[in-house]
LUMNU-760724 format. One record per residue: residue in three letters; x, y negated, z of N, C-alpha, C in turn. Coordinates in steps of 0.001 Angstrom, whole numbers, padded with zeros to 6 digits, always signed. Layout:
% LUMNU-760724
ALAXYZXYZXYZ...
END
This chain:
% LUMNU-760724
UNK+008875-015952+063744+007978-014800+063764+006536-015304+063620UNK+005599-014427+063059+004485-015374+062362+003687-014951+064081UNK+002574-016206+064132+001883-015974+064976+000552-015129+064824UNK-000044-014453+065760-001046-013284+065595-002538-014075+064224UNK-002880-015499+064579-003621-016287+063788-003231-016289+062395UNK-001854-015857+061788-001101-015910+060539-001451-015051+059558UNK-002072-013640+060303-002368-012711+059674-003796-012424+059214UNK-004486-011207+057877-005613-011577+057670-006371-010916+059162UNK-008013-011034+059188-008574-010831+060162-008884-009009+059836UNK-008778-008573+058282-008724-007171+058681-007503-006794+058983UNK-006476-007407+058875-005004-006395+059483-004943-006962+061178UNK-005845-007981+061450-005464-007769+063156-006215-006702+063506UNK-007844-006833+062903-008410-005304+063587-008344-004421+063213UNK-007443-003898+062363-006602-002664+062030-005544-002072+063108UNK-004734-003368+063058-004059-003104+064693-003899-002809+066085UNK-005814-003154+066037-005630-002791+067083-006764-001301+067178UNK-007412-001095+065906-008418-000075+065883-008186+000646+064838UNK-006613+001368+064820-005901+002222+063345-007296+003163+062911UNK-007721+003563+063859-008648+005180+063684-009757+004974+063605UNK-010222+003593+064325-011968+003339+064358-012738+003201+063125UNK-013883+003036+063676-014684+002775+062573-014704+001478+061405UNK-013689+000373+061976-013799-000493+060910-012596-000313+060388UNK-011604+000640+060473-010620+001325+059568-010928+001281+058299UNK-012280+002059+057734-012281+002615+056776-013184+001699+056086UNK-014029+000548+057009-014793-001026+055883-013734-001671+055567UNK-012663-002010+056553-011821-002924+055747-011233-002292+054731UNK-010348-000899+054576-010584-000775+053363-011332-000696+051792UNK-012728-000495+052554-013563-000441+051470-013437-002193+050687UNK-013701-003094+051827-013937-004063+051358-012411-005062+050569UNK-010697-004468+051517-009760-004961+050512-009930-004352+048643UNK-010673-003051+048739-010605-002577+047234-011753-003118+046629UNK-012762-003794+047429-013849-004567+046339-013327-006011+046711UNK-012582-006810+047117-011809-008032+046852-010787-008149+045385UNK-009997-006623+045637-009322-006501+044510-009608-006156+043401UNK-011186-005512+043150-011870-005167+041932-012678-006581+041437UNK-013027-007561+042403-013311-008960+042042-012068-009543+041643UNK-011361-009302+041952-009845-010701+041415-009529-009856+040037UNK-009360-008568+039737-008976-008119+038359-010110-008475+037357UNK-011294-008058+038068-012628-008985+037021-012826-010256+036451UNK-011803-010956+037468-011964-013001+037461-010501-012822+036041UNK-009476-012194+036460-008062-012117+035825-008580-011637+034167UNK-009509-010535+033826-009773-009799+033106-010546-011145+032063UNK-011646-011741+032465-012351-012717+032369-011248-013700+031521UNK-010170-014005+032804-009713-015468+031700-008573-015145+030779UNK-008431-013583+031174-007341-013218+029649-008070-012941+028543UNK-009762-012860+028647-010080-012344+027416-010928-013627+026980UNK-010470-015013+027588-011008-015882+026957-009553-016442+026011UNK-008140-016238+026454-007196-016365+025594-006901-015749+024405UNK-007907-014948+024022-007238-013836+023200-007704-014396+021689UNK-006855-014144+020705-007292-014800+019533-008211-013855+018837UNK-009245-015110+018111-009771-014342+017016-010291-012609+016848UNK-008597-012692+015490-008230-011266+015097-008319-010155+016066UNK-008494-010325+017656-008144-008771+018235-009854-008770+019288UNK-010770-009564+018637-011901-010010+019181-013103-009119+017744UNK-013212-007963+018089-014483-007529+017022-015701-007513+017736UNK-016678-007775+016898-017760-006673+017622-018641-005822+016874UNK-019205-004578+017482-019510-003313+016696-021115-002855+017477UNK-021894-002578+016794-023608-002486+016982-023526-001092+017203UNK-023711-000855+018247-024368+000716+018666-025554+001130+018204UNK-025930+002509+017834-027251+002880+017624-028520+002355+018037UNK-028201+002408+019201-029210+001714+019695-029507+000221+019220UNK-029045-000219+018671-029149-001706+018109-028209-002956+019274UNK-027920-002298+019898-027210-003351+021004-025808-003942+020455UNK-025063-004986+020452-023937-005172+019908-023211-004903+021535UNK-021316-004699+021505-020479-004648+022150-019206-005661+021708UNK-018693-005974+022378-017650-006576+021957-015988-005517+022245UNK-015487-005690+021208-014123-004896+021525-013024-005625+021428UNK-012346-005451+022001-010705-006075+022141-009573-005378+021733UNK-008443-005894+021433-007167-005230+021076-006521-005699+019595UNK-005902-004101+019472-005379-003527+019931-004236-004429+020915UNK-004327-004229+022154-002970-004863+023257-001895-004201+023329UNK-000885-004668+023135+000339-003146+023284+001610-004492+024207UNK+002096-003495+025106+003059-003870+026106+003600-003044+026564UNK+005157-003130+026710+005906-001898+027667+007648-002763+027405UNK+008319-001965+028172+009413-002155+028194+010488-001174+028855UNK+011456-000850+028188+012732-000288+028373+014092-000834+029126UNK+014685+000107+029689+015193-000334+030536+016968+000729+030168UNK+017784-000066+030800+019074+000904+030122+020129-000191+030977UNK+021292+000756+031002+022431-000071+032253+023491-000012+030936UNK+023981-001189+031195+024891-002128+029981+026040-001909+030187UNK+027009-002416+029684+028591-001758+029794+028829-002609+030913UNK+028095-003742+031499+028781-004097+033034+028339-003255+034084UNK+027306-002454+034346+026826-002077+034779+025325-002380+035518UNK+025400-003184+035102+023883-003978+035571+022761-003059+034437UNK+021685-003451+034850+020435-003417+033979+019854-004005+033056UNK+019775-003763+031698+018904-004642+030856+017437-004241+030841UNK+016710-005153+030648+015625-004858+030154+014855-005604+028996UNK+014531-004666+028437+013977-005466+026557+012294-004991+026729UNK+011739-006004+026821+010083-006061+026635+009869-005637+025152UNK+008606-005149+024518+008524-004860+023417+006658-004782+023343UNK+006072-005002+022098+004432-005015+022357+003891-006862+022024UNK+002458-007103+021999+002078-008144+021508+001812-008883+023023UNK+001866-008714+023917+001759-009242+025317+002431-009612+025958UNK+002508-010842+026198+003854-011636+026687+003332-012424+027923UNK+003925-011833+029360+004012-012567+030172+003879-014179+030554UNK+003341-015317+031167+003838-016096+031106+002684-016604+032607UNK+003444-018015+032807+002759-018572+034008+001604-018718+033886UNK+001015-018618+033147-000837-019286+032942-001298-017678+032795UNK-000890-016613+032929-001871-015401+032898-001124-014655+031000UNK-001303-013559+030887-000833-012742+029679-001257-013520+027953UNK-000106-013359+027326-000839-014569+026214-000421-013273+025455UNK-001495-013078+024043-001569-012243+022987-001173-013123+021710UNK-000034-012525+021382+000390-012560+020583-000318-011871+018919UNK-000417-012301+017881-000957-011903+016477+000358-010818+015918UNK+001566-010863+016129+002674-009890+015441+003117-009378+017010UNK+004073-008243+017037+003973-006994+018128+005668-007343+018010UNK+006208-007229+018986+007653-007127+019285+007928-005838+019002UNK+008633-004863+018095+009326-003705+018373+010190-003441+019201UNK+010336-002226+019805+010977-001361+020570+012367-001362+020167UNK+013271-002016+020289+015101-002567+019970+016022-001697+020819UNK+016672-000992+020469+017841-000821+021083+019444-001242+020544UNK+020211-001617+021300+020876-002351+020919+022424-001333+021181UNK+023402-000950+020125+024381-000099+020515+025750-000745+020816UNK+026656-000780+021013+028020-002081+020594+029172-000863+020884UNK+029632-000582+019623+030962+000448+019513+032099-000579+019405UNK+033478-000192+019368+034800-001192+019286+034532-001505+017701UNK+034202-000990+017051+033957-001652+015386+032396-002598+014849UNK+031371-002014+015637+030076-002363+014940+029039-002443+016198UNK+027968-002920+016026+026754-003091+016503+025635-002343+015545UNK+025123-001755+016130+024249-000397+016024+022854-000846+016634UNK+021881-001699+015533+020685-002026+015960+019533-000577+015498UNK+018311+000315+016647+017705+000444+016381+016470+000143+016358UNK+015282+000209+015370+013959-000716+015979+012710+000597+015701UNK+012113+000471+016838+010755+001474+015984+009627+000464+015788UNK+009141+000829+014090+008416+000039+013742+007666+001045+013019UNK+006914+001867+013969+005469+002895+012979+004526+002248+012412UNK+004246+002937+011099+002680+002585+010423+003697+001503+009142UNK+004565+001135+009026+005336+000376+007626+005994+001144+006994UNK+006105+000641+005139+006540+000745+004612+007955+000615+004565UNK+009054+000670+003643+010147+000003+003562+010313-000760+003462UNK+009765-001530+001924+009378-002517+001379+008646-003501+001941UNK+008057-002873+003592+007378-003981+003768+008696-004985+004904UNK+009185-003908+005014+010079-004952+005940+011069-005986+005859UNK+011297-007074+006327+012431-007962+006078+013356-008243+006981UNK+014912-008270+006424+015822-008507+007505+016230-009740+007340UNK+016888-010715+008065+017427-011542+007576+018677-011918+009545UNK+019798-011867+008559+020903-012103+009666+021935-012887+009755UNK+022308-013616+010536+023574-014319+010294+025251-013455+011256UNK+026001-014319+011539+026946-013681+012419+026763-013202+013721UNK+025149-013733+013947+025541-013613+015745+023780-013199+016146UNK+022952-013473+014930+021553-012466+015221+020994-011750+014204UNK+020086-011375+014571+019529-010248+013377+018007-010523+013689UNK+017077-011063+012277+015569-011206+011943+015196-009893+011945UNK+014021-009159+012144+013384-008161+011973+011874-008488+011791UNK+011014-008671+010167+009772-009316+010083+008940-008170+009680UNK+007564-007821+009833+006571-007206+008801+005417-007820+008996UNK+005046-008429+007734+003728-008721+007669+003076-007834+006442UNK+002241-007310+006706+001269-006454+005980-000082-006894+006743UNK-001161-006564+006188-002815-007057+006562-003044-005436+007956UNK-002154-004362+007849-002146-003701+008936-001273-003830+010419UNK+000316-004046+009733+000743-004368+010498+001711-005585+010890UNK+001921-006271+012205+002867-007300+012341+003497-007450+013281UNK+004888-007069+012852+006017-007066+013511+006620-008310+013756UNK+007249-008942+014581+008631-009893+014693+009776-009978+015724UNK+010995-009926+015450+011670-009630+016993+013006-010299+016087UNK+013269-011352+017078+014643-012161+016994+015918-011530+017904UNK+016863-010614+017157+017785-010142+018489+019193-011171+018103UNK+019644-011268+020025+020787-011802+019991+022096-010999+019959UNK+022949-010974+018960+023714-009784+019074+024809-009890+019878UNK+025871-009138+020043+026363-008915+021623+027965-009533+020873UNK+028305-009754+019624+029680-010304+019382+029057-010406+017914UNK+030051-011273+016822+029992-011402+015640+030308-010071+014697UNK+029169-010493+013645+029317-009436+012662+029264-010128+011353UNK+029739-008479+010891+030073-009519+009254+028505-008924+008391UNK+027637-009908+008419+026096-008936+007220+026509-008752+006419UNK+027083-008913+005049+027209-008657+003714+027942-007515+003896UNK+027859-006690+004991+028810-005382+004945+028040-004594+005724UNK+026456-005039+005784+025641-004509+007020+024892-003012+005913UNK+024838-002085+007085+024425-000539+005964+022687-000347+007229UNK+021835+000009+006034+020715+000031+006641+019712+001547+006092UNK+019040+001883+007052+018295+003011+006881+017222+002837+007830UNK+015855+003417+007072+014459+003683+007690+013910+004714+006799UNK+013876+005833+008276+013325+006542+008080+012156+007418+009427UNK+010926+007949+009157+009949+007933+009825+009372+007443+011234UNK+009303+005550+010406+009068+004503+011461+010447+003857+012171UNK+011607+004513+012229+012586+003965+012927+013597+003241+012059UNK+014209+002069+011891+015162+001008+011636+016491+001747+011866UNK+017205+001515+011297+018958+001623+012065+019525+000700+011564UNK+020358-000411+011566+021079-001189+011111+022409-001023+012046UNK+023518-001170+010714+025144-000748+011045+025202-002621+010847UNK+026326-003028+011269+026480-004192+011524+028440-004168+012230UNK+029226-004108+010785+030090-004103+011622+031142-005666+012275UNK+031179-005477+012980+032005-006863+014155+033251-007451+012938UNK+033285-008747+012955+033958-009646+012005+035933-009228+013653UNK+036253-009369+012547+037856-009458+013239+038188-010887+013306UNK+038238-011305+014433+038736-012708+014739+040254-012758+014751UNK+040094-013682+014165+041830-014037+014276+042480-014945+015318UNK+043283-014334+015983+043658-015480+017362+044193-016839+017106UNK+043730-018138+017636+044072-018745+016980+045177-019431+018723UNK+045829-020538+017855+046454-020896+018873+045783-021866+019811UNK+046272-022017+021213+045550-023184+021784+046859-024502+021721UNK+046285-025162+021311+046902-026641+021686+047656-026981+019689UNK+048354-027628+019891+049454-028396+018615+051038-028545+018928UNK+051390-027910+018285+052985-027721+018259+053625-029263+018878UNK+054430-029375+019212+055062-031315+019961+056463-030745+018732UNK+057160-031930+018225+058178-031929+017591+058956-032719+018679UNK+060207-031983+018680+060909-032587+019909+062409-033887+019041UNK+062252-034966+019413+063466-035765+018764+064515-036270+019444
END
């Protein structure tokens, strides 16, 4: 059990003065601790950020600003045929131990389907062409690329069993992907080598 010294010095005199008057400084002052640490955090993510998402734009007044972006991050969430939870991140912002790293191409939004015949990839990828997009797949993943000077996509999916591509049926239409992908039929093979008995 932690000892009374363990804790900060505004939650002991919180404890013992819920209603008093330094109730309502220590809060003031945990929300300007925490508006300094998002300022310090804010600071060294926007010294990571590349280049390209770094403009700056002159106000009337003659003053320059600096702008950032576009940042895009989110993620979906959906319970899998074991019953557990997946979750698929999607956006140019990628988590990692050193603080949020920005990515130059944007992960699309994937959903992933698996019927007894096929795998049923969808992707939303707004603001592209058809033409601008590229697939490229083998038995067991599926490429999803766009590079255009507007937009940039990339997302490597792992697919959930083998499929056969040269039999893969594809459609895009307003911003959304569908790829049919149907599952290769394995043939059982035997385990071990026959013994000839003499």
């Amino acid at each position: 059990m932690p000892e009374e010294d363990d804790y900060p010095e505004w939650f002991r005199r919180r404890r013992f003065s819920p209603f008093g008057g330094w109730f309502f400084e220590d809060i003031d002052r945990m929300f300007r601790e925490m508006e300094k640490m998002m300022e310090e955090e804010f600071k060294a993510f926007t010294s990571r950020v590349p280049r390209d998402y770094v403009r700056e734009r002159k106000l009337p007044d003659g003053s320059t600003i600096r702008e950032l972006g576009p940042f895009v991050y989110g993620y979906s969430v959906k319970i899998g045929p074991d019953g557990k939870p997946e979750i698929h991140e999607f956006g140019n912002v990628k988590p990692s131990r050193y603080g949020p790293k920005v990515k130059e191409e944007r992960e699309p939004l994937v959903d992933i389907v698996e019927t007894n015949g096929e795998i049923h990839v969808v992707a939303e990828l707004p603001g592209v062409e058809k033409e601008d997009i590229k697939l490229h797949g083998t038995e067991d993943t599926l490429i999803i690329s766009v590079d255009n000077p507007q937009r940039k996509y990339h997302k490597e999916i792992t697919l959930p069993a083998k499929v056969n591509v040269k039999e893969a049926k594809t459609q895009y239409k307003n911003g959304v992907l569908e790829v049919k992908l149907p599952k290769t039929k394995e043939e059982r093979k035997l385990k071990g080598e026959p013994i000839k008995i003499e």
